[in-house]
N, C-alpha and C positions, 0 to 999 in steps of 0.2 A: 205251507203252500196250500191253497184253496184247493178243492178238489175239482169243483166248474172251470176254474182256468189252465188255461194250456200253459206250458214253456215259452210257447213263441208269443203268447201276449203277456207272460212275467217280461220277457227279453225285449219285445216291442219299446217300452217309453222307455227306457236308459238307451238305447239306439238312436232312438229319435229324436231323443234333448241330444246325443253324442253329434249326429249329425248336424242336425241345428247352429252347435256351438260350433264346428268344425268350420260350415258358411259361413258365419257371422263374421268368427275368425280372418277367413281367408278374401272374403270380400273388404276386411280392413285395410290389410298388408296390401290387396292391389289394389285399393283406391290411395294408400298413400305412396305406394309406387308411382302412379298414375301422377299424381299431384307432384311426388322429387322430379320425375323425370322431365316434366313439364317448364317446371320452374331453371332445368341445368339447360333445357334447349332452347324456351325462350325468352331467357330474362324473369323480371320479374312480372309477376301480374300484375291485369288489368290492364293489358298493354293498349285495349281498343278504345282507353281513353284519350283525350287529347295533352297532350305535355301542358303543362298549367306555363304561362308567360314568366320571365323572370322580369321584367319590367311592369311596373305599373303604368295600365293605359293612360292617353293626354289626357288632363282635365278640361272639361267641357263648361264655357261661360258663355252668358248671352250677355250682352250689352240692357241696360232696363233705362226707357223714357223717365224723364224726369216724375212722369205722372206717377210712375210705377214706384221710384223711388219714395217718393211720399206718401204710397198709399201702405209699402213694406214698413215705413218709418212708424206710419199710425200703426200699425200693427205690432209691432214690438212694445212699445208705449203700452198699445194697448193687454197684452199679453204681461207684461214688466209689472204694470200695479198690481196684477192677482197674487196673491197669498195664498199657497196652498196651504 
């Protein structure tokens, strides 16, 4: 043992990590307490989402002018000859 240091700073850091390791510990066990108990009361998480639909929505069609059909038609046509 050094003759400059005391007892109470040999004793200091094994205390300190003891301590340390003790919160570390204990703020585990009650964060996962925290997180069971939650889960037994209300269900499961994420509840402030919204319920996802079980049906899929109408599908949605517009009617197209004759104009419009022609100018989709060149358009395929035109897209159809490229060769990637």
């Amino acid at each position: 043992m050094p003759a400059h240091v005391s007892t109470f700073q040999l004793l200091g850091a094994p205390v300190l990590l003891a301590v340390t390791v003790w919160i570390v510990c204990l703020g585990r066990v009650l964060r996962r307490r925290r997180f069971e108990d939650t889960v037994r009361r209300h269900g499961p998480l994420l509840g402030a989402l919204p319920r996802q639909r079980q049906a899929r929505p109408d599908l949605e069609s517009v009617e197209l002018t004759p104009a419009e059909r022609d100018a989709f038609a060149g358009l395929v046509r035109q897209f159809g000859d490229r060769r990637c």
